[in-house]
KOLFI-646684 format. One record per residue: z, x, y of N, C-alpha, C in turn; residue number from 1; residue in three letters. Coordinates in steps of 0.02 Angstrom, whole numbers, plus 50000, padded with zeros to 5 digits. Layout:
npz | npx | npy | capz | capx | capy | cpz | cpx | cpy | k | r
Z | X | Y | Z | X | Y | Z | X | Y | NUM | ALA
...
// end
This chain:
npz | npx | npy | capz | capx | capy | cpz | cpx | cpy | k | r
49625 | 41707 | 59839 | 49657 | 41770 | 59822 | 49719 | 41756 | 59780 | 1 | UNK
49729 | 41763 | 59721 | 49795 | 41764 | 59670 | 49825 | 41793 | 59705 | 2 | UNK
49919 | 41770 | 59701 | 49967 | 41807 | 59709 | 50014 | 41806 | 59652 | 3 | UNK
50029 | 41883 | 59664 | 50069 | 41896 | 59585 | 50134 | 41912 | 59593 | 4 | UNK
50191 | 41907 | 59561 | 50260 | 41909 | 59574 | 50268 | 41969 | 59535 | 5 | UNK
50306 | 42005 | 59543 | 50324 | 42074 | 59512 | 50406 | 42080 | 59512 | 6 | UNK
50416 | 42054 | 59450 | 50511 | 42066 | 59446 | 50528 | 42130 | 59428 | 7 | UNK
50529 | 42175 | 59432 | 50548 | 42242 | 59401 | 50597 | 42270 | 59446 | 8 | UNK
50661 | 42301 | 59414 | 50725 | 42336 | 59444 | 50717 | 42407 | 59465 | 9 | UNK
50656 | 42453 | 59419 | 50643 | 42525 | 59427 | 50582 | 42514 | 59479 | 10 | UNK
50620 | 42542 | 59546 | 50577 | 42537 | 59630 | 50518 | 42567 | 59618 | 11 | UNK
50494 | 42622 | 59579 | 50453 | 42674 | 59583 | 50391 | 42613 | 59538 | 12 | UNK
50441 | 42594 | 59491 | 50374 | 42556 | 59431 | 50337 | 42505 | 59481 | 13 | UNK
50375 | 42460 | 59511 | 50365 | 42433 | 59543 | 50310 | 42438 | 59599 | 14 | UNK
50338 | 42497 | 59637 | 50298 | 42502 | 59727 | 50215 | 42532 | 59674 | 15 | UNK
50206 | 42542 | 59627 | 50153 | 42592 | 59581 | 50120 | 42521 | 59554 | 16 | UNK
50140 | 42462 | 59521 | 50084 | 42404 | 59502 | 50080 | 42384 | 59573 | 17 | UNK
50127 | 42384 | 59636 | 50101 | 42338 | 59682 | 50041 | 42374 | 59727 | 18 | UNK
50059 | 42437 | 59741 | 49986 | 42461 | 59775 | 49911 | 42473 | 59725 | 19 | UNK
49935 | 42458 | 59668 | 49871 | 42458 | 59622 | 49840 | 42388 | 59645 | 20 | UNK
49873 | 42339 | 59625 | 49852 | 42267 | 59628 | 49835 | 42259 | 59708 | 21 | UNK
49860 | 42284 | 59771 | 49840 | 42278 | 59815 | 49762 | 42297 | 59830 | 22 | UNK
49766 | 42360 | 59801 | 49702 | 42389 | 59790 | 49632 | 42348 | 59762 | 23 | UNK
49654 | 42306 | 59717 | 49611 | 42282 | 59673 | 49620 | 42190 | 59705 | 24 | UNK
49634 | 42184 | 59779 | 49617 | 42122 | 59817 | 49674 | 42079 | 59786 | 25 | UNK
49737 | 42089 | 59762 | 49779 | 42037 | 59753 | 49830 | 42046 | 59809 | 26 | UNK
49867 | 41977 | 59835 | 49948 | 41992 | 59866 | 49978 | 41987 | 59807 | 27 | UNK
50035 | 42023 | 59829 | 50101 | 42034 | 59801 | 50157 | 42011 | 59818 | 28 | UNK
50190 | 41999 | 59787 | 50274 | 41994 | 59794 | 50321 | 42034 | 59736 | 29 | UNK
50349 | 42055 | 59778 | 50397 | 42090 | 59734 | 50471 | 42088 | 59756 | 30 | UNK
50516 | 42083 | 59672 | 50595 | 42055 | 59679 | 50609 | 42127 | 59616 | 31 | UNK
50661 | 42147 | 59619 | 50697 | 42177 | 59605 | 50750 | 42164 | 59537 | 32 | UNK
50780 | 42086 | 59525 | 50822 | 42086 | 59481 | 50795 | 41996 | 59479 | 33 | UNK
50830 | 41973 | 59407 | 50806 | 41916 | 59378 | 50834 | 41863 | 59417 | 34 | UNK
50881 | 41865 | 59451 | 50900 | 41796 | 59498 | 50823 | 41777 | 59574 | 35 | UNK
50831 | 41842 | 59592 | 50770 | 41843 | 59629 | 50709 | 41827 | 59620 | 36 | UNK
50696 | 41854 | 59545 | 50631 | 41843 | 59532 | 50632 | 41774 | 59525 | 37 | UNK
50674 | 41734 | 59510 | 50685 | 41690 | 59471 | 50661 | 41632 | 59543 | 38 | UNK
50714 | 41652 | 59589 | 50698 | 41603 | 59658 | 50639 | 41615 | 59677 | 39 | UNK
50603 | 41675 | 59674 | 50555 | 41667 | 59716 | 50492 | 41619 | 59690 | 40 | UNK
50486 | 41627 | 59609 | 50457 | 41610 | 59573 | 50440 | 41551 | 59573 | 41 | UNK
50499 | 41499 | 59601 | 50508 | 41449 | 59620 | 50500 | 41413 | 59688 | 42 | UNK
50500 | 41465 | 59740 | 50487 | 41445 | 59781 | 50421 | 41455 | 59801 | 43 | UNK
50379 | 41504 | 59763 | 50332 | 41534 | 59796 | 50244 | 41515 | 59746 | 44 | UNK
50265 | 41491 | 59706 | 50232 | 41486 | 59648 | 50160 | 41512 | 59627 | 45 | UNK
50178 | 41606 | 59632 | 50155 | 41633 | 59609 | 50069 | 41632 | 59563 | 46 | UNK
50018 | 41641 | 59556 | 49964 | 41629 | 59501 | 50000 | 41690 | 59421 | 47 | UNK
50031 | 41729 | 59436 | 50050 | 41767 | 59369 | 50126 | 41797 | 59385 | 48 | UNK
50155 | 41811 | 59356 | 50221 | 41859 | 59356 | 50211 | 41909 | 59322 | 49 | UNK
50227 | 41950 | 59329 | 50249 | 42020 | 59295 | 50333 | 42041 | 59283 | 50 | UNK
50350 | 42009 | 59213 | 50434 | 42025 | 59204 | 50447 | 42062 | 59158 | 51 | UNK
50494 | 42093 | 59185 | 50497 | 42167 | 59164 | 50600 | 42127 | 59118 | 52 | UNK
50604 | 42148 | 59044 | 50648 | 42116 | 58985 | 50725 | 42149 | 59024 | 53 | UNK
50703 | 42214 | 59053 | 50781 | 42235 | 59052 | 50794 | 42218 | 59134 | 54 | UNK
50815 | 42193 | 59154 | 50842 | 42193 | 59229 | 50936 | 42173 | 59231 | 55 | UNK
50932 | 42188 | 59293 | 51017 | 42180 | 59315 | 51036 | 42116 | 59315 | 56 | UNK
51098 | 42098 | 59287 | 51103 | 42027 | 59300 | 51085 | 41983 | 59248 | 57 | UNK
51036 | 41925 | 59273 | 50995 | 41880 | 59247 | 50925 | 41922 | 59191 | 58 | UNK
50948 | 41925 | 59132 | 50879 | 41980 | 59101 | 50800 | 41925 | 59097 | 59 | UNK
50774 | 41981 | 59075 | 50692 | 41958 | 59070 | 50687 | 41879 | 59034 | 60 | UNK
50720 | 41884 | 58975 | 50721 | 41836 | 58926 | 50746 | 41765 | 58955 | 61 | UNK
50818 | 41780 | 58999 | 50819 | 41715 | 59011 | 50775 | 41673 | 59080 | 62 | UNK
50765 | 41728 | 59111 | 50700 | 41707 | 59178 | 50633 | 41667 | 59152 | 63 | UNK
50622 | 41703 | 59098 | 50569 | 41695 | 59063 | 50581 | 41591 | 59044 | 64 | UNK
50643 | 41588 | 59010 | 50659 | 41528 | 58965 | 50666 | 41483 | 59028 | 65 | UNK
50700 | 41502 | 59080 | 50712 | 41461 | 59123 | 50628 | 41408 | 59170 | 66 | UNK
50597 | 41476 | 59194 | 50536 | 41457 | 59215 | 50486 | 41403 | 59163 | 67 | UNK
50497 | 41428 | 59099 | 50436 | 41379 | 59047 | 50475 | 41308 | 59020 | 68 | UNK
50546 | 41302 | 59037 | 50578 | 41254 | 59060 | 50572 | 41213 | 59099 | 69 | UNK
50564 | 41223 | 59169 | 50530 | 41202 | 59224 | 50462 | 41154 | 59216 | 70 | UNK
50451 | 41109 | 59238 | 50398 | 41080 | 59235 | 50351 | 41106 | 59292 | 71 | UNK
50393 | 41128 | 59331 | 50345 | 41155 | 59421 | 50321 | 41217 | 59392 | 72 | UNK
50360 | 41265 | 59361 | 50334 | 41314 | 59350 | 50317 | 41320 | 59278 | 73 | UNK
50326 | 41305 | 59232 | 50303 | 41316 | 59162 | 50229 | 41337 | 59132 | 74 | UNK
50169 | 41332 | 59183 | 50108 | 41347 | 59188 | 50097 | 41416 | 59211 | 75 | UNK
50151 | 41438 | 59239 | 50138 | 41514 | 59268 | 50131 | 41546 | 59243 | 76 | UNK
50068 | 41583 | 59207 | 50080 | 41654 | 59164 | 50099 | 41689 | 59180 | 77 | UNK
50139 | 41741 | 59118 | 50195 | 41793 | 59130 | 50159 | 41842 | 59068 | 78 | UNK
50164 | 41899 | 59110 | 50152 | 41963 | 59080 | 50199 | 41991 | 59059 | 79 | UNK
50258 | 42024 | 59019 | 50320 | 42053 | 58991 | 50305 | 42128 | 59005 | 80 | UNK
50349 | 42152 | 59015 | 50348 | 42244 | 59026 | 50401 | 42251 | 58975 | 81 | UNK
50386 | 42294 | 58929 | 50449 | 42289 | 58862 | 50470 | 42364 | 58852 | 82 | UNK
50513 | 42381 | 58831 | 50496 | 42457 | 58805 | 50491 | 42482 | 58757 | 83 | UNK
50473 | 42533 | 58715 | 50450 | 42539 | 58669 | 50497 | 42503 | 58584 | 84 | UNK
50554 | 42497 | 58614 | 50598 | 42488 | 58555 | 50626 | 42427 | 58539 | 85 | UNK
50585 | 42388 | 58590 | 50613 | 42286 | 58607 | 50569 | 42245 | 58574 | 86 | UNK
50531 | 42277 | 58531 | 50506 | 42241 | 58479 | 50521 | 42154 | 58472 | 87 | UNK
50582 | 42161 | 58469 | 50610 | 42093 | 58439 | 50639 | 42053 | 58519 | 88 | UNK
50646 | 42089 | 58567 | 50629 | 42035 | 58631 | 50562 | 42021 | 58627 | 89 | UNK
50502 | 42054 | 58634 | 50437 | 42040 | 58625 | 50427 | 41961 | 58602 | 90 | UNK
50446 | 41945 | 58519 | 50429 | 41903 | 58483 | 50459 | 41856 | 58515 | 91 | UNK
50557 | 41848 | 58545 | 50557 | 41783 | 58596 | 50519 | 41778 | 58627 | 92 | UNK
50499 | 41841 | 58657 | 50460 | 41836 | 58739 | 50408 | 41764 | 58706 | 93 | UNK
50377 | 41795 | 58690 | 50323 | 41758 | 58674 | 50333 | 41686 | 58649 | 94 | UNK
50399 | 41697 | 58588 | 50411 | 41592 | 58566 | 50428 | 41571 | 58635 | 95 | UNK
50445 | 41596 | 58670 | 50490 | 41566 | 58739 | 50410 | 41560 | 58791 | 96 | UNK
50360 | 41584 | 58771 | 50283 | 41544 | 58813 | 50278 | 41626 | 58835 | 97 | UNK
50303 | 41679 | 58844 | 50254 | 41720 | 58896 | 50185 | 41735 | 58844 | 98 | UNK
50134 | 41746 | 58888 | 50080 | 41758 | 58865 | 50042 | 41833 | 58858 | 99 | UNK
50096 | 41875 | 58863 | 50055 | 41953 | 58857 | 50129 | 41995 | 58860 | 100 | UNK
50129 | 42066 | 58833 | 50171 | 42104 | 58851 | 50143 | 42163 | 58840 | 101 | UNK
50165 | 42220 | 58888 | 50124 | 42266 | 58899 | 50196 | 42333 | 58882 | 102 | UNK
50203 | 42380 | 58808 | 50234 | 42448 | 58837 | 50245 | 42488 | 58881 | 103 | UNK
50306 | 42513 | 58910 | 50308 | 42565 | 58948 | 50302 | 42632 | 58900 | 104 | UNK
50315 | 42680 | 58913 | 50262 | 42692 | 58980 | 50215 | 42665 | 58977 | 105 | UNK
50160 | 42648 | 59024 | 50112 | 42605 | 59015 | 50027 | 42630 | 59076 | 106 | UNK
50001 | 42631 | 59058 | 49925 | 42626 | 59080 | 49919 | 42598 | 59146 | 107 | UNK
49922 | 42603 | 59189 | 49910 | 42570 | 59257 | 49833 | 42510 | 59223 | 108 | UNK
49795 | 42547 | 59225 | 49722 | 42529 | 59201 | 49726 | 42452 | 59157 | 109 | UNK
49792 | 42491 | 59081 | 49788 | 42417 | 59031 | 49800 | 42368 | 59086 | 110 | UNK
49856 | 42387 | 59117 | 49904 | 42324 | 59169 | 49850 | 42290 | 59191 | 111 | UNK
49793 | 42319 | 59237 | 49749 | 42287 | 59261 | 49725 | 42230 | 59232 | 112 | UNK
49691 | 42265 | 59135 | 49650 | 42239 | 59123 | 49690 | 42171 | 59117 | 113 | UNK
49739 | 42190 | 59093 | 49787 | 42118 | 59064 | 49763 | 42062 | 59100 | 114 | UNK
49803 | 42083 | 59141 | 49814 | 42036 | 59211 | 49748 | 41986 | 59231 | 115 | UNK
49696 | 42023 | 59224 | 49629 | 42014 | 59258 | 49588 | 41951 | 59165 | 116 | UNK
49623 | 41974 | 59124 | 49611 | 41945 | 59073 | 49653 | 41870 | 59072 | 117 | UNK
49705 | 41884 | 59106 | 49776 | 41819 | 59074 | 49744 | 41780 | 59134 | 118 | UNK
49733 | 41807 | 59195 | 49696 | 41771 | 59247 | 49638 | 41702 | 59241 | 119 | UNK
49579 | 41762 | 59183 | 49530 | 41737 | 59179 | 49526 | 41675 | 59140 | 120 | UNK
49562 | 41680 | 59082 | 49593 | 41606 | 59004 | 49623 | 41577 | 59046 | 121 | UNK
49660 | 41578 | 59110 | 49686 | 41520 | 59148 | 49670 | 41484 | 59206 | 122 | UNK
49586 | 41509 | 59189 | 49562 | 41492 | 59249 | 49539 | 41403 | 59247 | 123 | UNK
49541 | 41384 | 59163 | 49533 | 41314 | 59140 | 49458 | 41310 | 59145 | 124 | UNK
49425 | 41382 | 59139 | 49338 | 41386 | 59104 | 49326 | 41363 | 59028 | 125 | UNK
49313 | 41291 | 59019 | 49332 | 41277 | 58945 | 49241 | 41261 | 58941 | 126 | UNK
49236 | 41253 | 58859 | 49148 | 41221 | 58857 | 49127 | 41147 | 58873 | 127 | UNK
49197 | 41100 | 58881 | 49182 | 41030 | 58892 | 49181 | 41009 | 58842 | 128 | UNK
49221 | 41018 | 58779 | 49213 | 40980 | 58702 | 49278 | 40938 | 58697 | 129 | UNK
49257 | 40902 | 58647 | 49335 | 40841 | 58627 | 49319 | 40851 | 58565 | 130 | UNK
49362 | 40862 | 58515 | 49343 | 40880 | 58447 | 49414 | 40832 | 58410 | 131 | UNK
49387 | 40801 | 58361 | 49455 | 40759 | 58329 | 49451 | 40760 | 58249 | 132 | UNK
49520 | 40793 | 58229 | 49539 | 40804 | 58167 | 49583 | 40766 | 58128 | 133 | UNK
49558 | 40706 | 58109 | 49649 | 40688 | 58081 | 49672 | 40651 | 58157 | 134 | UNK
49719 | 40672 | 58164 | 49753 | 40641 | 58195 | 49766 | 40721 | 58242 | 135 | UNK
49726 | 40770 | 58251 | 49736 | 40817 | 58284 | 49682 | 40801 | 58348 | 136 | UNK
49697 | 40799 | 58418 | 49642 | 40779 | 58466 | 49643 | 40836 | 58507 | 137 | UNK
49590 | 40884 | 58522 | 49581 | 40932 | 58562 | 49514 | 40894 | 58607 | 138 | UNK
49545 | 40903 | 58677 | 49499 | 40903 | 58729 | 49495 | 40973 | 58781 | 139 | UNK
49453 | 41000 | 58782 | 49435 | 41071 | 58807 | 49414 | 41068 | 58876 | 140 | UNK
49398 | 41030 | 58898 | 49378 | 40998 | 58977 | 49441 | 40968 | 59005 | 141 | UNK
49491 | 40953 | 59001 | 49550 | 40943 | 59017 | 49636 | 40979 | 58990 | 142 | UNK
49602 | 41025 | 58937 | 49641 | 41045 | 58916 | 49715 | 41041 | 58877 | 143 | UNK
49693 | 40975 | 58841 | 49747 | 40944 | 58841 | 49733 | 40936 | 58740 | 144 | UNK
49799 | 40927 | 58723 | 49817 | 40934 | 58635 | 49850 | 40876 | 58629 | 145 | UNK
49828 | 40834 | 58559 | 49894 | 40788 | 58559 | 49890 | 40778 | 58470 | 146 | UNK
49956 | 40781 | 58432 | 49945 | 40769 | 58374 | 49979 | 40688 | 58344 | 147 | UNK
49945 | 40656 | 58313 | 49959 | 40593 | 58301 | 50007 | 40542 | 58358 | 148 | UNK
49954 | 40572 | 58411 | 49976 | 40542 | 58472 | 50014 | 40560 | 58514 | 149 | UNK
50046 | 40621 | 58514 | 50096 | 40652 | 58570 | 50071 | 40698 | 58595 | 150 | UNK
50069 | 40702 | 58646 | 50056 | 40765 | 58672 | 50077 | 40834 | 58678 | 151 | UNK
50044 | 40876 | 58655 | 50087 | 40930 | 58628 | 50090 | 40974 | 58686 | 152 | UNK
50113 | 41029 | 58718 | 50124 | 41069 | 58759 | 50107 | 41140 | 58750 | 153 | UNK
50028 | 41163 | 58760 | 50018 | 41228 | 58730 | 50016 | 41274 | 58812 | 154 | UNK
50034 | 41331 | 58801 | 50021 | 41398 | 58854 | 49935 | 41396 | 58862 | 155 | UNK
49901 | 41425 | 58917 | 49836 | 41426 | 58911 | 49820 | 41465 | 58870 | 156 | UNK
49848 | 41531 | 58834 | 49827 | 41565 | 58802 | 49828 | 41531 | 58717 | 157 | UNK
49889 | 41492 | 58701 | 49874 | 41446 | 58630 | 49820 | 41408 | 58630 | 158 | UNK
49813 | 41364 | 58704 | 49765 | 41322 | 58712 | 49687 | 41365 | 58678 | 159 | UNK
49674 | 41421 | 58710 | 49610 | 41445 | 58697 | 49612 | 41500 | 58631 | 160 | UNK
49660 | 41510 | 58613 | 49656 | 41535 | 58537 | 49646 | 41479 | 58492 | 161 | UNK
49677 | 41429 | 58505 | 49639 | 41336 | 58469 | 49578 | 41332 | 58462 | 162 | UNK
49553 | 41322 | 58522 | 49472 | 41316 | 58544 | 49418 | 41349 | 58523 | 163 | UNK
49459 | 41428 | 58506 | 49402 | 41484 | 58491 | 49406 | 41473 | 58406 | 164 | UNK
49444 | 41479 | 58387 | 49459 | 41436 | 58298 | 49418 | 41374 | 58294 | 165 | UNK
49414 | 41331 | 58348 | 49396 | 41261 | 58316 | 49319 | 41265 | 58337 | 166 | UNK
49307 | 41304 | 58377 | 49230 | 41310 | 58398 | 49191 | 41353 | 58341 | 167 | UNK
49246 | 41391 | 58294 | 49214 | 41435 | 58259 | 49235 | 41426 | 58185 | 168 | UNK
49258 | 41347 | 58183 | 49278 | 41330 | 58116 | 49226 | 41338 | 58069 | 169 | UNK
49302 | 41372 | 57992 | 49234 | 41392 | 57949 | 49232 | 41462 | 57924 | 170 | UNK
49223 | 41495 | 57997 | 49225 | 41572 | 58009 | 49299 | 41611 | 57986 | 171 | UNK
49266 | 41635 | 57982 | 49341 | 41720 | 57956 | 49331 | 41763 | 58034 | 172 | UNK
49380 | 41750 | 58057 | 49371 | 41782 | 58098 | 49446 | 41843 | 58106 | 173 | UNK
49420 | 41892 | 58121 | 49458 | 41948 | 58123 | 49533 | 41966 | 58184 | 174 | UNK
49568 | 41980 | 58166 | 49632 | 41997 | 58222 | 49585 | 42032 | 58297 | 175 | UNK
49557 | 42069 | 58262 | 49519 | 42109 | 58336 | 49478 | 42070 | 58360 | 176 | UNK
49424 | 42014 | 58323 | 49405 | 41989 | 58362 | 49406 | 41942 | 58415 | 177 | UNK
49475 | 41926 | 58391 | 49540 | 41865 | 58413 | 49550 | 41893 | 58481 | 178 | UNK
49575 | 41966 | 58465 | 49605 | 41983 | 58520 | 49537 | 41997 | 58593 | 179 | UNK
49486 | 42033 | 58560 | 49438 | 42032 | 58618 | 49418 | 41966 | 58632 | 180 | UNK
49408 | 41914 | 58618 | 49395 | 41843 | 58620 | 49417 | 41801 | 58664 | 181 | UNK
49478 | 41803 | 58649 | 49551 | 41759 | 58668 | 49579 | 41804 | 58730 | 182 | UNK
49603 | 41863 | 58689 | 49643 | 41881 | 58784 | 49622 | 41945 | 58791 | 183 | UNK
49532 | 41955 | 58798 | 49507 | 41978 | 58844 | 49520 | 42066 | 58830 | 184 | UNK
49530 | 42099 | 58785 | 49553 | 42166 | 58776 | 49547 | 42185 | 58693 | 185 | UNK
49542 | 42235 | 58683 | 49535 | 42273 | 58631 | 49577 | 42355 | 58623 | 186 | UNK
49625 | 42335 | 58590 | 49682 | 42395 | 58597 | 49692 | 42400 | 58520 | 187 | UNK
49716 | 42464 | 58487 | 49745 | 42469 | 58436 | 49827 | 42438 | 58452 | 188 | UNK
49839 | 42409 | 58388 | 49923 | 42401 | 58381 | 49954 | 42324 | 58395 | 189 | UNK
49890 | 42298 | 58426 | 49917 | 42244 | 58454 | 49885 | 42161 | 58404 | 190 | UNK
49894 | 42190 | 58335 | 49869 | 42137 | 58281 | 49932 | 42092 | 58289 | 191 | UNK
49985 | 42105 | 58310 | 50061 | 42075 | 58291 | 50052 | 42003 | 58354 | 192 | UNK
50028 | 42008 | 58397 | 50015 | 41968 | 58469 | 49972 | 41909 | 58444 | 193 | UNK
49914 | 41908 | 58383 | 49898 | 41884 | 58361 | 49916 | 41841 | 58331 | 194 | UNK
49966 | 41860 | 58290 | 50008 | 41835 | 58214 | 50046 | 41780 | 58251 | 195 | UNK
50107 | 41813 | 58321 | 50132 | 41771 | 58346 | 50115 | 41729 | 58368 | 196 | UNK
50057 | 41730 | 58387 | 50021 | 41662 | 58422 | 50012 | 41604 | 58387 | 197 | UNK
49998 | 41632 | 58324 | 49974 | 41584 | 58265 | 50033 | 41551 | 58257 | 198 | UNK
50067 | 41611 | 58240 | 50131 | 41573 | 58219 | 50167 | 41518 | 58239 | 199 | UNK
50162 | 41518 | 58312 | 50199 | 41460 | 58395 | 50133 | 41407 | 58380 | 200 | UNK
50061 | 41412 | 58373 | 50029 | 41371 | 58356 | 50031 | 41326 | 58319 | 201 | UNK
50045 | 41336 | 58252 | 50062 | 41326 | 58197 | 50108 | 41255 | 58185 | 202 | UNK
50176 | 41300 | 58215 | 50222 | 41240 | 58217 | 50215 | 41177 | 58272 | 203 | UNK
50196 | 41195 | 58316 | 50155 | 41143 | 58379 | 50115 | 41086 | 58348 | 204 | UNK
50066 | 41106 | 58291 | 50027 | 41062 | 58249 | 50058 | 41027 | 58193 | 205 | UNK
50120 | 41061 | 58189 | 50153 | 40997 | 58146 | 50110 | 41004 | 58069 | 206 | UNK
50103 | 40917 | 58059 | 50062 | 40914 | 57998 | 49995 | 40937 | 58004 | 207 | UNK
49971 | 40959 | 58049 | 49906 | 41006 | 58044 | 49910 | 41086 | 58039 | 208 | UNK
49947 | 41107 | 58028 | 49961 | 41182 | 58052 | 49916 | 41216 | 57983 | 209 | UNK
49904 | 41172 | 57924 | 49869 | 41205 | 57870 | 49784 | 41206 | 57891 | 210 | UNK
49771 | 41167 | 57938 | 49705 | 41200 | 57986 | 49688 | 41257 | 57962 | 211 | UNK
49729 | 41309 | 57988 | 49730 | 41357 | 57993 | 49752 | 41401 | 57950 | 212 | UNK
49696 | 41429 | 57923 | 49708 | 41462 | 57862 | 49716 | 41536 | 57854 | 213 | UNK
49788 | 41602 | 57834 | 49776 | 41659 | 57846 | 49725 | 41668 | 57810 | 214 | UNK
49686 | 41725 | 57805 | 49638 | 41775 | 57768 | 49678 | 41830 | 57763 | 215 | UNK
49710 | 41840 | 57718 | 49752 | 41904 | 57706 | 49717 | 41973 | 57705 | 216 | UNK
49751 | 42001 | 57750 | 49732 | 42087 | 57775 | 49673 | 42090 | 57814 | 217 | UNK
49635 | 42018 | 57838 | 49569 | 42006 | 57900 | 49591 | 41978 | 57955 | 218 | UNK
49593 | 41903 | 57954 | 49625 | 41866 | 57994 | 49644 | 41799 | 57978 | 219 | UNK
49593 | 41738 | 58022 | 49609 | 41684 | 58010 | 49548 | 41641 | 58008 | 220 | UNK
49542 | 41572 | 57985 | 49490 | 41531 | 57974 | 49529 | 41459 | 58012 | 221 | UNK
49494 | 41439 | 58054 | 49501 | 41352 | 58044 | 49482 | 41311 | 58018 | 222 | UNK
49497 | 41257 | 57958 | 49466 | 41221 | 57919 | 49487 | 41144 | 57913 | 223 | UNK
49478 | 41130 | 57959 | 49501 | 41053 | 57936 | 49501 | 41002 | 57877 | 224 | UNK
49536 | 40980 | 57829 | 49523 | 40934 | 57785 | 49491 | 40894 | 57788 | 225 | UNK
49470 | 40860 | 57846 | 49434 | 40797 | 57845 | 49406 | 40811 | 57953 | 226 | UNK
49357 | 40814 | 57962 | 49327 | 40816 | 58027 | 49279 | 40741 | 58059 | 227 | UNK
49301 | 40722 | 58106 | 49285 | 40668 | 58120 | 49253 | 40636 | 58183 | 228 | UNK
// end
């Protein structure tokens, strides 16, 4: 049974995802403000968080930086609760590792799907491939990246936006299809979640990052120079 941490300061938002998720066979924990979330997170080590950007105190952003800091916790996916106008927390959220963020007001339902999606890409269901580019080494059965020998440090969700590119090198593949693919949902608005990903990808690969090729106003292609 997953247990999910729920940092949120507004009681009502809160006690409303936790009897949903109860509902739908998860425990819960729930903290109130970012020092809390922060300990429990740590002590309790959670399968997902749910952090909500504005809290008292300690905000979303730095809970967020602190945990993917952590080597104990840095694997924990984190869902972001943003509000409509934090745009530009969003984009840390995300360089800083969280792997989803969801608008308020917000959908009980999306929350679900999220969750049940960020769950599923971290469940380490890979196809069992080792694929080597250059000096780029993807192993999909262990999950592990390394470029000209270092090991690189991807979120599960970079990890399998990699995988789904390199399994489908070649291909033009579309923002939407990225998004139903990769993390499990199909929403208008959310092409930008995409971009960022690429983007944190990108620089991770270093001298490979031209892999990856935009398709302007579609999406993206993976193409390796030399496959081996």
């Amino acid at each position: 049974m997953n247990r999910i941490l729920i940092v949120e300061d507004e009681i009502d938002i809160c006690n409303l995802l936790a009897i949903n998720l109860e509902s739908e066979g998860f425990r819960v924990l729930k903290t109130y403000n970012g020092e809390d979330g922060l300990k429990t997170a740590q002590a309790r080590k959670p399968d997902l968080i749910i952090l909500d950007l504005m809290l008292p105190g300690m905000d979303g952003l730095k809970v967020c930086k602190t945990l993917k800091g952590d080597g104990k916790t840095k694997s924990i996916p984190i869902l972001m609760l943003t509000a409509k106008g934090e745009e530009v927390d969003r984009v840390v959220g995300f360089e800083l590792g969280a792997d989803d963020y969801v608008v308020k007001p917000f959908s009980v339902r999306e929350v679900m799907l999220r969750i049940k999606a960020i769950l599923k890409r971290n469940s380490g269901e890979e196809t069992g491939r080792y694929w080597v580019f250059q000096g780029l080494k993807v192993d999909a059965e262990s999950m592990a990246c390394s470029v000209d020998g270092e090991d690189m440090q991807l979120t599960a969700t970079e990890f399998k936006l990699l995988s789904h590119l390199i399994q489908n090198r070649g291909r033009v593949l579309s923002r939407e299809h990225l998004l139903d693919k990769v993390w499990g949902y199909e929403f208008e608005g959310y092409a930008r979640t995409v971009d960022t990903h690429i983007r944190r990808l990108r620089i991770k690969l270093g001298p490979y990052a031209g892999f990856i090729h935009t398709i302007r106003g579609i999406g993206y292609r993976f193409t390796p120079e030399e496959e081996s």
